[in-house]
C-alpha positions in Angstrom: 94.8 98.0 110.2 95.7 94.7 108.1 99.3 96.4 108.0 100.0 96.4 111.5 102.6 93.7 112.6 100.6 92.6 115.3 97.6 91.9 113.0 100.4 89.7 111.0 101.5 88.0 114.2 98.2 86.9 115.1 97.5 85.5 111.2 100.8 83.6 111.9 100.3 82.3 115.2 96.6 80.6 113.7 98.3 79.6 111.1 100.9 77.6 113.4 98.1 76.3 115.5 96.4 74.5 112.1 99.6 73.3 110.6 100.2 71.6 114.6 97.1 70.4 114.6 97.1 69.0 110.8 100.6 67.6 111.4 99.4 65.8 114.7 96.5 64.2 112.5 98.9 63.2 109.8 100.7 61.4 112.4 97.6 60.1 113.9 96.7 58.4 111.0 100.5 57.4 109.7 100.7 59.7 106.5 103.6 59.9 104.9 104.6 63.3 104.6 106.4 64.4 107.8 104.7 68.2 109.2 106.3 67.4 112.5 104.3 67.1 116.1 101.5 69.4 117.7 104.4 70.0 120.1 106.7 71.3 117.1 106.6 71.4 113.1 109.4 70.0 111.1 111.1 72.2 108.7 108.5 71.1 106.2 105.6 71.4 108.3 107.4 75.3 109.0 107.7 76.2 105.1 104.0 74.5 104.9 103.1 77.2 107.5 104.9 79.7 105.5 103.3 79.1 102.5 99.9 79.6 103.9 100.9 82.5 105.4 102.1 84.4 102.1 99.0 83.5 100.3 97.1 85.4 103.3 98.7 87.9 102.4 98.7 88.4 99.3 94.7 88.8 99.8 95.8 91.8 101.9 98.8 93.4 100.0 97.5 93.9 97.2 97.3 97.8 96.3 94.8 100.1 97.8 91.9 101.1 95.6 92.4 104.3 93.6 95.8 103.5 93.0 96.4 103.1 89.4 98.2 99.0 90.2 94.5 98.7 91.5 92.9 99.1 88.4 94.5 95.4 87.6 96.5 94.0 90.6 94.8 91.1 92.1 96.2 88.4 94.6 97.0 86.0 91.6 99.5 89.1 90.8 101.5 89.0 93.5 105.0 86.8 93.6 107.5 85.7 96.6 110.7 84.3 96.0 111.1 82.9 99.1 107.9 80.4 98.1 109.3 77.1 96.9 107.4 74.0 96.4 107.1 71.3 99.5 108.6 68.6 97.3 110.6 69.5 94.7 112.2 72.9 95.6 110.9 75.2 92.9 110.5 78.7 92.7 106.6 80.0 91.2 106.7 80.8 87.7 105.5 84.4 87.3 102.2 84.8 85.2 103.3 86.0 81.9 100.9 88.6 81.6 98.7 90.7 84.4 95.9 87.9 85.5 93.6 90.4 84.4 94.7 89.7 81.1 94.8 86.3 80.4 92.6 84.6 78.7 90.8 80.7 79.2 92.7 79.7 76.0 96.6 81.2 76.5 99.3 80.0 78.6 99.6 81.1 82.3 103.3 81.5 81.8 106.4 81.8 79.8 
């Protein structure tokens, strides 16, 4: 079940082990954005974690099939206010329409 906590606490866990292993390369190789160590992630190599994390699973909560949200609900669909970019802070923009509707030449947001 993709619902089950322990299927989300494994999907974190891997996703701790890469962002350790990433920020130990970044080190390695003296970038300058600061993930932390392999032994333990800054608060910006966490919220890097955490973002990763949310777009898993938004692959997974999206709504079942047969429910009417399924007809157009996709992952693009689905917000978190608790995402905020690495560098400056800001919240996503929702889409201004259903991604399903949008089309090549309109404007992804408000």
């Amino acid at each position: 079940d993709s619902h089950d906590e322990r299927n989300d606490k494994i999907s974190i866990d891997g996703m701790d082990l890469m962002c350790r292993e990433l920020a130990q390369d970044m080190k390695r190789v003296n970038h300058p954005v600061d993930f932390g160590t392999y032994e333990e992630l800054s608060p910006l190599g966490e919220q890097f974690r955490d973002i990763l994390h949310f777009s898993d699973k938004t692959r997974i909560d999206v709504p079942p099939a047969g429910t009417p949200e399924s007809r157009w609900c996709t992952y693009r669909d689905m917000t978190d206010s608790t995402c905020r970019s690495l560098y400056t802070g800001t919240a996503p923009v929702p889409l201004k329409d259903k991604w399903i509707n949008i089309h090549d030449n309109t404007s992804l947001s408000n």
